[in-house]
C-alpha positions in Angstrom: 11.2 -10.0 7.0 11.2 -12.8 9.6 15.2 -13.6 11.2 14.4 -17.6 10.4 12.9 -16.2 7.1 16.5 -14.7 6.3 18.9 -17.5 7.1 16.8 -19.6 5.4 17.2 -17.7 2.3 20.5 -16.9 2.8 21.3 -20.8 3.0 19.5 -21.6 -0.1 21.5 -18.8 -1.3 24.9 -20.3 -0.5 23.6 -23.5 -0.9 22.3 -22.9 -5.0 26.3 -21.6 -5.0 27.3 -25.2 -3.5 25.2 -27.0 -5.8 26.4 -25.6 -8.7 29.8 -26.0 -7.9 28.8 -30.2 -6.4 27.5 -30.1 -10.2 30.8 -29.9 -12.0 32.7 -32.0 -9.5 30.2 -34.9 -9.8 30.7 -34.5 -13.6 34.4 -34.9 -13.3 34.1 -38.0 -11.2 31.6 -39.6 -12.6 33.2 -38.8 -16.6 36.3 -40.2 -14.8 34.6 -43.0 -13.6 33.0 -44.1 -16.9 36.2 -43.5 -18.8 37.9 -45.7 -16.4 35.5 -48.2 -17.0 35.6 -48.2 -20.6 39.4 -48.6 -20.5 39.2 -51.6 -18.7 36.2 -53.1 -20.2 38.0 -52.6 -23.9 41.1 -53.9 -22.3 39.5 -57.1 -21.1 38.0 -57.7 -24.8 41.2 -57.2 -26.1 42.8 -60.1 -24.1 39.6 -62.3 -25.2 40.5 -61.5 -28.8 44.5 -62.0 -28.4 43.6 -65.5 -27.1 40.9 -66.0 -29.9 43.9 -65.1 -32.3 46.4 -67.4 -30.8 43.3 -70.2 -31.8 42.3 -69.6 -34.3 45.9 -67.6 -36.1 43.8 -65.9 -39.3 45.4 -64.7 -41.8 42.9 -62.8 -43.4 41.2 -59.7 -41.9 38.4 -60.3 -39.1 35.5 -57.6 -39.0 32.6 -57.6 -37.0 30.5 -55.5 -34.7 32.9 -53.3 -32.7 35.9 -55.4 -33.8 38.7 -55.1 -36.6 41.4 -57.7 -36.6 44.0 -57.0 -39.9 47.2 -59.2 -40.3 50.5 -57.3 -41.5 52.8 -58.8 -43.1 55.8 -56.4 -41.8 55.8 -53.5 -38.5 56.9 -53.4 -35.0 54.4 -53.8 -31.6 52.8 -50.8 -30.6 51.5 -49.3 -27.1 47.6 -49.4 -26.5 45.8 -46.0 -27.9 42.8 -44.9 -26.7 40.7 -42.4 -28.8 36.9 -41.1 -29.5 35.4 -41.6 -32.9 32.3 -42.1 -34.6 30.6 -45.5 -35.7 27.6 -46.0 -37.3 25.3 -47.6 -34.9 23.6 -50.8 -36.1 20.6 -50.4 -34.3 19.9 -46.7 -34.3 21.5 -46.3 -38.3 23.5 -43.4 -37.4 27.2 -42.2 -36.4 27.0 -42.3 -32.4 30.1 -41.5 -30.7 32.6 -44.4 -29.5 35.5 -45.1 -27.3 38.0 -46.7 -29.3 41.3 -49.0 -28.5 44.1 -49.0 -31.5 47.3 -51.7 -30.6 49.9 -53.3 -32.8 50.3 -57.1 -31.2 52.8 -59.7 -32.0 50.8 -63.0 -31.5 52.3 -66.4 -32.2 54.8 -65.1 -34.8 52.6 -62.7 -36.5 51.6 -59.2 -36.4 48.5 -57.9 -35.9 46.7 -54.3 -35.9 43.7 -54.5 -33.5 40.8 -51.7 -32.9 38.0 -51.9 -30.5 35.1 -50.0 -30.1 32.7 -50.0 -27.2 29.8 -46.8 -27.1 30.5 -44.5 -24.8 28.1 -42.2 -22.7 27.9 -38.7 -24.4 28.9 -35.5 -22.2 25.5 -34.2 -22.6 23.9 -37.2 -21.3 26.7 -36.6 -18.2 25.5 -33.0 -18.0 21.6 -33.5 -18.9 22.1 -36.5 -15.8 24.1 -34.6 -12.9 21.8 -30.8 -13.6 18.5 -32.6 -13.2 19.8 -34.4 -10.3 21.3 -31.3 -8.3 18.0 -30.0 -9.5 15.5 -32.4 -8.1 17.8 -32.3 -4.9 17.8 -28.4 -4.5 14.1 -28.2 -5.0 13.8 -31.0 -2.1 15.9 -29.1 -0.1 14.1 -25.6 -0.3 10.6 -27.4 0.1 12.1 -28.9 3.3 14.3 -25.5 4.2 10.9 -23.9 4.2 9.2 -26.1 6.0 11.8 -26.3 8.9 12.2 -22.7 8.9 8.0 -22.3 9.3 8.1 -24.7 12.3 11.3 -23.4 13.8 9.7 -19.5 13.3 6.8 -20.5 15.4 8.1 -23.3 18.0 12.4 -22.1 18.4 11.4 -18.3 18.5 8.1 -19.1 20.6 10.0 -17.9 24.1 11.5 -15.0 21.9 8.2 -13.8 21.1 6.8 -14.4 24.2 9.6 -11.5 25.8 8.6 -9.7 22.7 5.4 -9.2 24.1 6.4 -8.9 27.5 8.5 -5.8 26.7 5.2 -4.1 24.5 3.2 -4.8 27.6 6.4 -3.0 29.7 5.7 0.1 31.4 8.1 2.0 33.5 5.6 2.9 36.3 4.2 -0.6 37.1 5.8 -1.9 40.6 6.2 -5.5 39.8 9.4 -5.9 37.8 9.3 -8.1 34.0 9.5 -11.8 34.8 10.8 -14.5 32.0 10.0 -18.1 32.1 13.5 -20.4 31.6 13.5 -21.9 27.9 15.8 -24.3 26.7 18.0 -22.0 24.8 20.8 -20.5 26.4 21.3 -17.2 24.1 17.0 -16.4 25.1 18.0 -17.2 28.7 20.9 -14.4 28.5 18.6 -11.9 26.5 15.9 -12.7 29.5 18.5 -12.3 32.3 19.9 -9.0 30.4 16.2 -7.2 30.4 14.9 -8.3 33.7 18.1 -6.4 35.2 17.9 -3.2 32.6 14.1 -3.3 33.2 14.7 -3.4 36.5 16.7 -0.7 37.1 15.1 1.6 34.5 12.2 1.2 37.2 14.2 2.0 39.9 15.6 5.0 38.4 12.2 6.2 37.6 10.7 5.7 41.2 13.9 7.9 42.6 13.5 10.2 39.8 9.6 10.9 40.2 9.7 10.9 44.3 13.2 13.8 44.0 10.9 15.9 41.3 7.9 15.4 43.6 9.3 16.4 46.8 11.8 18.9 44.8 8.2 20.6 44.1 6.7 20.1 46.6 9.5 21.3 49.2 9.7 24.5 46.8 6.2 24.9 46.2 5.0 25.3 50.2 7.9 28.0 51.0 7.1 30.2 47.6 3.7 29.8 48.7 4.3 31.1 51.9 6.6 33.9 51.0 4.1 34.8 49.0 1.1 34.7 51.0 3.2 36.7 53.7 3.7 39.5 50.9 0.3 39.7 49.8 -0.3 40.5 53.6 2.1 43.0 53.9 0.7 44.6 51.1 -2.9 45.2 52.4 -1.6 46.3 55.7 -1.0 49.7 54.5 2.3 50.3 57.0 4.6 50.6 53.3 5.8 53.5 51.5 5.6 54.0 47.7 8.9 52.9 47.2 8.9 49.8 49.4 5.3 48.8 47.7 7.2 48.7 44.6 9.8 46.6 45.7 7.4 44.1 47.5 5.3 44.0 44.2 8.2 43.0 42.5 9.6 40.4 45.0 6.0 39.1 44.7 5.9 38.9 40.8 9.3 37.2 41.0 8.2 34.4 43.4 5.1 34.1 41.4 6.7 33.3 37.9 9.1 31.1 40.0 6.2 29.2 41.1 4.0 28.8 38.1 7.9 28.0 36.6 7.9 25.1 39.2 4.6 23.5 38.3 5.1 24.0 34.5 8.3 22.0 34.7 6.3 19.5 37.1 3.6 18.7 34.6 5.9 18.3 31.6 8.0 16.1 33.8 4.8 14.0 34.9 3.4 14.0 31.1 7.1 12.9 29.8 7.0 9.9 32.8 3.3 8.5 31.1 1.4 9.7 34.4 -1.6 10.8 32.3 -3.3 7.4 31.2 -6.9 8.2 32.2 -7.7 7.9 28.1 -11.1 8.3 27.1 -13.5 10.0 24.7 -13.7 14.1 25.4 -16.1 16.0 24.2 -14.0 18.7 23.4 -16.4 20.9 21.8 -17.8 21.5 25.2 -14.1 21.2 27.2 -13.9 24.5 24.7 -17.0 26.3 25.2 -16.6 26.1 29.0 -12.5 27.2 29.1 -13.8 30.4 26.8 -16.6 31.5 29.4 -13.7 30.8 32.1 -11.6 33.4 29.9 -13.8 35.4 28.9 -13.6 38.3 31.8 -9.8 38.1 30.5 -10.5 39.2 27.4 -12.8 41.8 28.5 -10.2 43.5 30.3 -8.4 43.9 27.1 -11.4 44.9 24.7 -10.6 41.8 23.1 -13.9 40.4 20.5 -14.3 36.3 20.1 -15.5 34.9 16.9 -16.1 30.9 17.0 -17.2 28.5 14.5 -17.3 24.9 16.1 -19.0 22.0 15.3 -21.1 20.2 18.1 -19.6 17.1 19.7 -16.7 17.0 18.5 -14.7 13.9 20.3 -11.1 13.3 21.1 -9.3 10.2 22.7 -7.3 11.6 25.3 -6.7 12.3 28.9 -9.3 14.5 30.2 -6.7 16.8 32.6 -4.9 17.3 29.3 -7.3 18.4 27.0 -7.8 21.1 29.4 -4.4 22.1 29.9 -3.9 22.3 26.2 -7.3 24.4 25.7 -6.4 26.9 28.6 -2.9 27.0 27.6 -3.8 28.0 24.0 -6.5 30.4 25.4 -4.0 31.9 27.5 -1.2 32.6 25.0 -3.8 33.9 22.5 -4.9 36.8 25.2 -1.5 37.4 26.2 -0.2 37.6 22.6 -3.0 40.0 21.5 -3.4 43.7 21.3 -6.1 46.0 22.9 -9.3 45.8 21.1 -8.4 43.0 19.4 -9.9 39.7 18.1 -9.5 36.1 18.5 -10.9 33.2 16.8 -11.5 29.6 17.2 -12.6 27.1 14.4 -13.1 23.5 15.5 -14.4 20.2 13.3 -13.9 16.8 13.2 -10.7 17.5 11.1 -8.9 19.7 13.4 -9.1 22.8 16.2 -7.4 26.4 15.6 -7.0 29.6 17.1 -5.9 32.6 15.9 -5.6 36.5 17.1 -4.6 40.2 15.9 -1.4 40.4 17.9 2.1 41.3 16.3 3.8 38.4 14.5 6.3 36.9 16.5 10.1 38.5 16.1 11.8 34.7 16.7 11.5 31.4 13.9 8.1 30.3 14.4 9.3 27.0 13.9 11.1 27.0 17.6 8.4 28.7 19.3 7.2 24.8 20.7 10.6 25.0 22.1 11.2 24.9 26.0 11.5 28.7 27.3 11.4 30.0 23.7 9.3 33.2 23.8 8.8 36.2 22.1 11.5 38.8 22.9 8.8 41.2 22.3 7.0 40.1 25.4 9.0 38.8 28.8 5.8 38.3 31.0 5.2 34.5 29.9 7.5 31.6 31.0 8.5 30.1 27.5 6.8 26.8 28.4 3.0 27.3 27.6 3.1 25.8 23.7 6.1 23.5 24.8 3.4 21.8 27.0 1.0 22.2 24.0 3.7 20.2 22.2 4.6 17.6 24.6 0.3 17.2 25.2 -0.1 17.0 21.1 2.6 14.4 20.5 1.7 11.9 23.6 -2.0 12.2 22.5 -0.7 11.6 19.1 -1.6 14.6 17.3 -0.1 17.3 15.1 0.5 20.4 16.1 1.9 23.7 14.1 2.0 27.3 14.1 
């Protein structure tokens, strides 16, 4: 749900809570009002009647419409008495409620008992009055509520979703930095001030990040290289001993897992950085049938039989340097996780591609084998990174992977 979509609910919210209390306040006031009114207006017919009495001085009683005059012969003057009763109403034939006025009034020597009636406005005409009122008005207001939240949604929160898109369209290797037009809103101004400098600076981070892990690679890759290269010589020059050949092999399958440590760590850094974006359609079917011809002296050395069942064509959207990274690297595990004489196969549709082989089941939680440097205790030859790439590969090409 919309922000402008939520305060405008949430006023009409408060506001239905408003109404209803602005309902019985104007029924107090306005009840007030017309009682008031009454009062007075009964009031001002009583002094036309006193001054009719002092003319005209009866001495029998005087009834008419809304009027009873009755001379006493004995009593004392009383205060003015309002009260509600019920008259029959001439016109309508029925008892309607009235306001009536009761006084005991000495005029010109005589008493008199006087009551005045005057119809009054019922409470449920008050109530039936002020509800459909407040709700007339509350329907006005939600109609108009609606409509101002619509138009403020699409012309107050136009800059907002212009950074909104800005930031999708973000990414952390482009060299220009994010640049936000000025709007007329001061909180939109600070929000755009507050992510050109984070933006910014995220960028800069990155570019001093990616050039120290590129020359930290680079200025470890050329020494191991050549340390390496130097020990391969000294190897074929035939001037060592047993016992020094040993050592040297050893030295040399140190540096060597150091090294393909290095570029592991390299390429999950450049995947995690988004330096992959080369997206297009694969034909993995044929990505697969060439990596298993590339492995396929590998698994000869091993006695190792290959049973596939793949479908032709078979396409993928990804980076084409990935796909083969993740078909080498699964390749690779599978021979290195197998047994002599064993067997490995590979099933691949449009639904999904698996591999499988006859080696011994893994002595950790399969569940943590996607895990950097998580490895089978079983076997120390691998790095602990080959299905953590397959990981990191599957989730920024947005596919499921599982063991």
């Amino acid at each position: 749900m919309k922000l402008i979509l939520k305060f405008t609910l949430l006023f009409l919210l408060i506001s239905l809570g408003v109404f209803f209390l602005g309902g019985v306040i104007t029924y107090q006031v306005v009840k007030k009002e017309i009682d008031e009114e009454q009062e007075r207006f009964l009031l001002e017919r009583l002094d036309f009647f006193t001054r009719w009495i002092e003319r005209r001085n009866p001495t029998e009683p005087f009834i008419r419409d809304k009027i009873q005059v009755y001379p006493l012969e004995s009593g004392i003057e009383t205060d003015v008495v309002f009260s509600d009763t019920v008259v029959m109403h001439s016109t309508l034939e029925r008892l309607e409620p009235h306001f009536k006025l009761d006084v005991t009034k000495e005029v010109k020597g005589r008493l008199y008992r006087i009551s005045i009636y005057d119809l009054i406005v019922e409470q449920d005409d008050i109530v039936d009055s002020v509800r459909e009122s407040m709700i007339k008005f509350y329907l006005l207001l939600t109609a108009v509520m609606l409509l101002v939240g619509g138009i403020a949604g699409v012309v107050l929160f136009k800059p907002f979703n212009q950074t909104l898109e800005k930031i999708k369209s973000f990414r952390i290797d482009q060299e220009e930095s994010l640049n936000f037009s000025k709007t007329g809103t001061v909180e939109f101004n600070k929000l755009n001030d507050f992510l050109r400098e984070m933006t910014a600076k995220i960028q800069r981070d990155y570019r001093s990040l990616r050039e120290f892990t590129e020359n930290a690679s680079h200025e470890m890759q050329t020494p191991l290289t050549n340390a390496i290269g130097k020990l391969e010589l000294l190897l074929t020059s035939g001037e060592l001993n047993a016992e020094d050949t040993d050592r040297v092999i050893a030295t040399l399958s140190s540096l060597k897992h150091l090294s393909r440590m290095g570029q592991s760590l390299n390429l999950l850094t450049k995947i995690d950085n988004r330096e992959f974006e080369k997206i297009e359609q694969v034909n993995f079917s044929q990505k697969l049938c060439q990596a298993l011809e590339t492995f396929r002296e590998l698994m000869d050395l091993k006695s190792i039989s290959l049973e596939t069942q793949h479908q032709d064509d078979v396409m993928v959207s990804m980076d084409p340097t990935l796909t083969t990274i993740l078909i080498n690297n699964l390749l690779s595990n599978a021979i290195r996780h197998n047994s002599e004489h064993g067997l490995i196969k590979t099933f691949l549709d449009h639904q999904g591609f698996s591999i499988s082989n006859t080696g011994v089941a893994p002595a950790v939680d399969p569940s943590t084998l996607f895990d950097r440097f998580r490895k089978d205790r079983q076997k120390s030859e691998g790095l602990g990174l080959g299905l953590a790439i397959v990981k990191k590969i599957c989730d920024y090409s947005g596919f499921m992977v599982d063991y």
